[in-house]
C-alpha positions in Angstrom: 105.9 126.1 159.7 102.1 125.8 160.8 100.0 123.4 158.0 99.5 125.1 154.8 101.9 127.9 155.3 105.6 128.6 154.1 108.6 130.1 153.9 108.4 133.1 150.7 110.4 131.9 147.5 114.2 132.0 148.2 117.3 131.3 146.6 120.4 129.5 148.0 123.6 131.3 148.4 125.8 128.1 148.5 124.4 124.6 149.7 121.4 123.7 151.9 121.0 120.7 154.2 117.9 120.0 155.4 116.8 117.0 158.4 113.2 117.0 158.5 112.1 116.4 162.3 108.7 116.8 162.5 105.8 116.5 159.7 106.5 117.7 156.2 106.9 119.9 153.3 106.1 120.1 149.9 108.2 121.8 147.7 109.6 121.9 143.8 111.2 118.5 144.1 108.2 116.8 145.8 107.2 115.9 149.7 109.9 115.9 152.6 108.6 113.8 155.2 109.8 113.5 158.9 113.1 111.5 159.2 114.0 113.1 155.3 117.8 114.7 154.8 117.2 116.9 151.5 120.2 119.0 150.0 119.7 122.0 148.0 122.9 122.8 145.2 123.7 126.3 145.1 121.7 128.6 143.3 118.8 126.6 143.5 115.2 128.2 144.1 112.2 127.1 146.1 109.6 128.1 148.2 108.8 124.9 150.5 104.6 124.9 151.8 104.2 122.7 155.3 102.0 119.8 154.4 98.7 119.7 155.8 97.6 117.5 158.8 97.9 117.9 162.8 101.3 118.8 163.4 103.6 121.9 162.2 106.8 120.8 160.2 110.0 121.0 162.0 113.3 121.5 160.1 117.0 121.9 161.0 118.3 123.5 158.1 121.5 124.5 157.5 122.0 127.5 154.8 125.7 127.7 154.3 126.0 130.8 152.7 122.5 132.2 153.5 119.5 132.8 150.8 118.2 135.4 148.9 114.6 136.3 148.6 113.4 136.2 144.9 110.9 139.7 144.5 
């Protein structure tokens, strides 16, 4: 994700892992920083913002059972 932008206000169908490789995000549960594993229970919602700065965030995230997005 470019600075300042996201990804539109999902839900998680089953669990999410997240690595953080590259910059950051801010989301409801704070600021996910390069190096940062962050898991998601199902069912939970969030729409993560990359931080600002120099360089895009970078995730490997692993949606096991895919997301919904709220309307």
């Amino acid at each position: 994700m470019d600075p300042g932008h996201g990804y539109p206000r999902h839900t998680h169908r089953g669990v999410e892992t997240v690595l953080v490789l590259q910059g950051g995000y801010r989301d409801e549960r704070g600021e996910h920083r390069a190096g940062d594993f962050v898991d998601y229970a199902d069912g939970t919602t969030h729409a993560p913002v990359a931080l600002l700065g120099d360089r895009p965030c970078v995730l490997l995230a692993l949606a096991h059972e895919g997301v919904l997005l709220a309307s």
